[in-house]
C-alpha positions as CSV (number, residue, x, y, z in Angstrom):
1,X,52.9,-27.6,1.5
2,X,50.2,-28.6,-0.7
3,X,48.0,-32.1,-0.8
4,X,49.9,-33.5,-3.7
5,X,53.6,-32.0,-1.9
6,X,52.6,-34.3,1.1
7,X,51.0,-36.7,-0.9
8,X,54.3,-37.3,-2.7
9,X,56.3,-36.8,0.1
10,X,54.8,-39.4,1.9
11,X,55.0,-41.8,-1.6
12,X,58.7,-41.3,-1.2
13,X,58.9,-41.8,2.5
14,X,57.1,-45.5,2.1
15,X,59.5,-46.3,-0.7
16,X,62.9,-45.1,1.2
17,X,61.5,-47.0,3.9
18,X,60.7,-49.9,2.3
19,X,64.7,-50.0,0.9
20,X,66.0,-49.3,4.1
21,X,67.4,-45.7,2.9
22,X,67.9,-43.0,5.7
23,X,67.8,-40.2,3.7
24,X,65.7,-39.3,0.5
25,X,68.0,-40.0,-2.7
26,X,67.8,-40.4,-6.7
27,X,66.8,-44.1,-6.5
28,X,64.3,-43.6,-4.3
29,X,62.7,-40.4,-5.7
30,X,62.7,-42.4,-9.2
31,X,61.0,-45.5,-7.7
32,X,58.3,-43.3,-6.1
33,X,58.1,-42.2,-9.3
34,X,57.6,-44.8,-10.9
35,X,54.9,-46.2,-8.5
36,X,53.1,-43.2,-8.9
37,X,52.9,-43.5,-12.9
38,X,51.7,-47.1,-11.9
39,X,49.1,-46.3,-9.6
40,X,48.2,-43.2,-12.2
41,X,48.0,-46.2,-15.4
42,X,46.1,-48.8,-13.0
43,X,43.1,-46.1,-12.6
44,X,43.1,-45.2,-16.4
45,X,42.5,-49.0,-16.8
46,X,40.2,-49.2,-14.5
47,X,38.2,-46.0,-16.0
48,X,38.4,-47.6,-19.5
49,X,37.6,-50.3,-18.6
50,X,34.0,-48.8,-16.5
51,X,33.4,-46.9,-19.9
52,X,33.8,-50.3,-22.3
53,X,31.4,-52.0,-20.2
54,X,28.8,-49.0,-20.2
55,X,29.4,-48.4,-24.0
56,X,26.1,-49.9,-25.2
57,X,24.2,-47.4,-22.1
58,X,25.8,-44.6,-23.1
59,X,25.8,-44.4,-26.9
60,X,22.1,-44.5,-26.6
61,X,22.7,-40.7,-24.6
62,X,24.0,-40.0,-28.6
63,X,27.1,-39.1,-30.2
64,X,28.1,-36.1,-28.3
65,X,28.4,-38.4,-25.3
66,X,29.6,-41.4,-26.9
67,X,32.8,-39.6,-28.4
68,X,33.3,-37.5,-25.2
69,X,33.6,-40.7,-23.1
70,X,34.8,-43.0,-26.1
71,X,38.7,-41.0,-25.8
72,X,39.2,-42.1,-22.3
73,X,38.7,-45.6,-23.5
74,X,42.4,-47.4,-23.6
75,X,42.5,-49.9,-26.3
76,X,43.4,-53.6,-25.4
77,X,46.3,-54.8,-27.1
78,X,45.3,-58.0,-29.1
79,X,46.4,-61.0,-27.5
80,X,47.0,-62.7,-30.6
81,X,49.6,-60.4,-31.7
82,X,51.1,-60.2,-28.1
83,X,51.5,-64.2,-28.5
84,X,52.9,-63.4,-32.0
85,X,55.3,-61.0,-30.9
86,X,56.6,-63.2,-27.9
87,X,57.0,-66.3,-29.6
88,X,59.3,-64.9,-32.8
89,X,60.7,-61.8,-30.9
90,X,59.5,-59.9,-34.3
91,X,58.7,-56.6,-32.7
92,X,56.9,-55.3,-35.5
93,X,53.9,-57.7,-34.5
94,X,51.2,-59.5,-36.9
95,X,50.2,-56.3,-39.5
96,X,51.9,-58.4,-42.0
97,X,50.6,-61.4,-41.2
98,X,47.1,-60.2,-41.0
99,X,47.7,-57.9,-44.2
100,X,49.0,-61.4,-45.9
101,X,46.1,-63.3,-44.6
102,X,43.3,-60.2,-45.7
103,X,44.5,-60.8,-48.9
104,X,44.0,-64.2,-49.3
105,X,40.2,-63.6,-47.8
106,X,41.3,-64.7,-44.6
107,X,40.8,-63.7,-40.9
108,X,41.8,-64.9,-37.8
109,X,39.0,-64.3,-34.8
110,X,39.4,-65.0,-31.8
111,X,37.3,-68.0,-30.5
């Protein structure tokens, strides 16, 4: 058995266990699953977030660099159009709005 086959194995385990399941099933292979892809998005964050905060260091090392590291770089949904999107339910989010507001030479910036 190999380091990730144990590794996942034991990410299974601590869920059945956790549920009270004897025996490994669907529901709990899916929820180690999906605790896995959690832990997996977590780090991305985490490494995009490392790389945003050393952008201004590292574009200085040039453009080679910059785009190399720029691509692991998650970009932050914008809070505004989050807020937009949960107060009207309009899924399609504020690219109209801001598209209307552009127009009319106007901008909204957050403070």
């Amino acid at each position: 058995m190999t380091e990730t086959e144990r590794k996942a194995l034991a990410l299974m385990n601590e869920v059945r266990l956790e549920r009270g399941i004897p025996a490994p099933d669907y529901l709990s292979a899916r929820a180690a699953l999906i605790r896995a892809i959690e832990q997996h998005e977590a780090f991305r964050q985490e490494v995009s977030d490392v790389i945003s905060e050393l952008s201004s260091e590292y574009t200085s090392m040039g453009d080679y660099y910059a785009d190399k590291l720029q691509r692991l770089v998650i970009t932050k949904p914008d809070p505004i159009a989050e807020a937009w999107v949960e107060a009207t339910g309009n899924s399609v989010g504020m690219l109209p709005v801001m598209q209307a507001l552009a127009a009319r030479g106007l901008k909204i910036t957050n403070i």
